[in-house]
N, C-alpha and C positions, 0 to 999 in steps of 0.2 A: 777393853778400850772404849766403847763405844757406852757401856755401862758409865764407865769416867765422865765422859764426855756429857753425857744428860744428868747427870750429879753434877756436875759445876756449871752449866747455865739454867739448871733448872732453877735455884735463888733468884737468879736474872729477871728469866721469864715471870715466874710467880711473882714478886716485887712489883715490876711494872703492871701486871693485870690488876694486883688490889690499888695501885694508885691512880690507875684510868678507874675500876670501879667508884674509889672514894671519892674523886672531884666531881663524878656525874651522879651521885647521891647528894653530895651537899650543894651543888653546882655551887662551888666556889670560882672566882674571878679574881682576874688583879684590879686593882683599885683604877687603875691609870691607865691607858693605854700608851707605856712609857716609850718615850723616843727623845731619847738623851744625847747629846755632844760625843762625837768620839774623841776618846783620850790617845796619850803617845801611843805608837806601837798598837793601833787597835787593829790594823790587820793581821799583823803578827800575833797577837794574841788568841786572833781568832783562828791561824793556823794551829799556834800551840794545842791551842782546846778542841782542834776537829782532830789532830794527831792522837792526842789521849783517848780523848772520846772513842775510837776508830780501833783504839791496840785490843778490846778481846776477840773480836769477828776478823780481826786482820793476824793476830795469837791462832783462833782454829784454823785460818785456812792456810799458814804458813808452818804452824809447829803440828797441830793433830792431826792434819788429813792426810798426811803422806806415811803416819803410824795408825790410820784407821787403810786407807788401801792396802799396807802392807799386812794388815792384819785379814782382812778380808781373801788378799790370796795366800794365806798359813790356811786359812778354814777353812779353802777350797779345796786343799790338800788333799784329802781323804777321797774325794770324788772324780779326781783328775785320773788315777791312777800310780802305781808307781814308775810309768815310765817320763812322767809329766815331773816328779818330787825333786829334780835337781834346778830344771829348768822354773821352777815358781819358787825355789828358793834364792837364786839368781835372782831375778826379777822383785822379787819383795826385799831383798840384799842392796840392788839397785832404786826401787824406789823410798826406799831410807838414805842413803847417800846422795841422790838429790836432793831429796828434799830438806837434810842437816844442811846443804851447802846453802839452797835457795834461803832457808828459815835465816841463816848463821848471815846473807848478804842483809835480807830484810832489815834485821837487827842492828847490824850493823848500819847501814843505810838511815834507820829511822832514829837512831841514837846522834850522827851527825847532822841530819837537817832538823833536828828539835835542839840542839844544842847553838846551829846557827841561827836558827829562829830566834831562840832567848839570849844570845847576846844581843843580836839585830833591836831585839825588845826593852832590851836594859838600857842599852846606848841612846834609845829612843825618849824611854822615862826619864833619863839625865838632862838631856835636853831640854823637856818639860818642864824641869822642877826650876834650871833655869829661866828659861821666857817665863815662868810666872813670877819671877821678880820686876817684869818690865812694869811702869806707873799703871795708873787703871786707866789710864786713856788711850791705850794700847791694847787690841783686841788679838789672841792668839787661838789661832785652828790646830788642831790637829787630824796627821791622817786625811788628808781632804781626799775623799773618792774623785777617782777620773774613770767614766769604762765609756769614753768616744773614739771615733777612727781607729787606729791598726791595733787596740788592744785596753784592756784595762791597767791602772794604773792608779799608786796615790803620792800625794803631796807631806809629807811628813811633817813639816810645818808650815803654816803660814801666818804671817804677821801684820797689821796696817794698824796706823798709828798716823800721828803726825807726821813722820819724817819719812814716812812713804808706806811702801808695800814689799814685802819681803817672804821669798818663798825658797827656805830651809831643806837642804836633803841633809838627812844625815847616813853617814856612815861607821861602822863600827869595825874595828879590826883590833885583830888579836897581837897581843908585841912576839916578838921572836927573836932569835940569833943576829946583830947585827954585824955589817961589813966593818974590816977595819977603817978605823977614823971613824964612824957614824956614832952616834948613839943612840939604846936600844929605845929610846921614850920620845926622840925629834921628828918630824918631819918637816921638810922646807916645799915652799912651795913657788915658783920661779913664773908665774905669771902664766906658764904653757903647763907644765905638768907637775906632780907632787914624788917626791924626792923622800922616799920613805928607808930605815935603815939597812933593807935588805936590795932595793931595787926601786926603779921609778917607773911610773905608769900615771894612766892621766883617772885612776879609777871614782867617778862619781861627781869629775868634774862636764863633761856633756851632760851628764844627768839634769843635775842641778841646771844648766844652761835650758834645757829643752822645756823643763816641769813649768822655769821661771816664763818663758816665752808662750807656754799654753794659758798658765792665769794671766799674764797679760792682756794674749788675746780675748778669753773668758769674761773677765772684768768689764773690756771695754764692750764687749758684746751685752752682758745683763746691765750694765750700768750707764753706757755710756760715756765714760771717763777712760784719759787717754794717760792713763798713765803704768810707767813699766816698771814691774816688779823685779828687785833687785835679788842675783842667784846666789844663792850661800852655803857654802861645804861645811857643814859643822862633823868635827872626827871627836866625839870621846875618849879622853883615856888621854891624849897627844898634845904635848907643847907643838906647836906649833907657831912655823919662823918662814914667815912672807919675804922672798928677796925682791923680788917684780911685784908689784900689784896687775892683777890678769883680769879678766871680765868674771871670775867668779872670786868672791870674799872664801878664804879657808878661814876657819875659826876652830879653837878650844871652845865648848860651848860655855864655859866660864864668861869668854869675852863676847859673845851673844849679844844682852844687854847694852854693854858698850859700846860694841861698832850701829846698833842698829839707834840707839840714841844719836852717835853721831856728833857733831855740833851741834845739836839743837834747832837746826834748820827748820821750818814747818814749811811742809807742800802740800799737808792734805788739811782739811777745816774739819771741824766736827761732822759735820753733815756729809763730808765726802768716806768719814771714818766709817760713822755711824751707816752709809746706804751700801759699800762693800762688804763691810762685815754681815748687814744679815741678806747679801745674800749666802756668804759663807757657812754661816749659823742654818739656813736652809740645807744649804748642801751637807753639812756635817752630823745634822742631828737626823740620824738611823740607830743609834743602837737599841736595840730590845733585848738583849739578854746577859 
């Protein structure tokens, strides 16, 4: 076992040593020292890739070490005695069925929060691909980092343009079994809560209320400028059917575009467009890898 076990990270380990070797031989560089725009989904993506990144060292210590311990007391056997051979077969019997069970929740466990992460992420880039059909005098954020007061936090879209300032949550859910009368692809939304085919709850609606009231606040703090960003529920995948209009916009992000065009009103001027947006462009551009 333990023979196994340095046979398959040994590639690992050898790999990485000749590649730290060969960049401090040629001292190669990147050209840039790149700090790009985050796109949709950039936090979630960066879960996705610390989850991957994370499965062989998270693979030994949940699948091999509870078949390297139980292997460890088999080879104690002989030294114990035989009055010890029943009780360390118990015991290595035992810690194998832990540890199948622990490994078997693991897997289980990290097979569902990689798979909510990647719809979370998909729904995110739909989004996206939307708002960049807005005119070009319409500047779109995503992902905007918050990590102030009771926790970290991000802003999934944000929007300003002429006809205002607009801060996007989106949400992503999966269709299911619906009630009789409902159907499986509607949600209504009733100005207090969303009316989805299985049951109603108000999920992502305070969200969106709260994120929008922090860049409010944010805005007028680096800017100066007193104006309130408007909260917007955008659901993926979902027609979506407004009875009440409520203090937060539900939208198919199909309709994105539309509602945030609006009539054509203009409240903001260039130069109000142009001095929020970089400071957003500030706050946004971190990515390096």
């Amino acid at each position: 076992m333990v023979l196994f076990v340095v046979c398959a990270l040994a590639p690992y380990a050898v790999g990485l040593l000749l590649l730290v070797i060969k960049g401090k031989r040629s001292k190669e560089r990147w050209p840039e020292d790149f700090k790009l725009l985050r796109a949709p989904g950039e936090t979630l993506r960066r879960k996705i890739f610390q989850m991957d990144e994370n499965v062989p060292q998270n693979a030994f210590l949940f699948v091999f070490v509870p078949w390297v311990i139980a292997w460890l007391i088999l080879w104690g056997l002989p030294k114990l005695g035989k009055v010890f051979v029943w009780p360390s077969l118990i015991l290595a019997a035992l810690v194998l069925i832990v540890g199948l069970v622990v490994s078997c929740r693991w897997v289980y466990g990290s097979f569902i929060k990689r798979r909510d992460y990647l719809l979370g992420y998909m729904g995110e880039r739909a989004v996206g691909e939307w708002l960049a059909t807005l005119p070009r005098e319409y500047r779109v954020f995503h992902d905007v980092p918050v990590d102030e007061g009771k926790g970290a936090f991000n802003l999934d879209h944000v929007v300003v343009g002429p006809t205002g300032l607009f801060a996007i949550e989106t949400k992503t859910r999966r269709k299911g079994r619906a009630r009789e009368g409902f159907a499986d692809h509607k949600v209504f939304y009733d100005g207090r809560q969303l009316i989805w085919p299985w049951a109603e709850d108000t999920y992502g609606l305070q969200q969106a209320t709260n994120e929008a009231e922090w860049l409010t606040k944010w805005i007028r703090q680096m800017t100066g400028l007193d104006i309130a960003a408007r909260p917007v529920l955008a659901l993926p995948g979902w027609w979506v059917e407004t009875r009440t209009p409520g203090p937060v916009a539900v939208q198919n992000p199909k309709n994105l575009p539309t509602h945030i065009l609006g009539k054509g009103l203009c409240i903001l001027d260039p130069q109000q467009v142009d001095l929020i947006a970089r400071q957003l462009d500030s706050r946004c551009r971190d990515v390096k890898d």
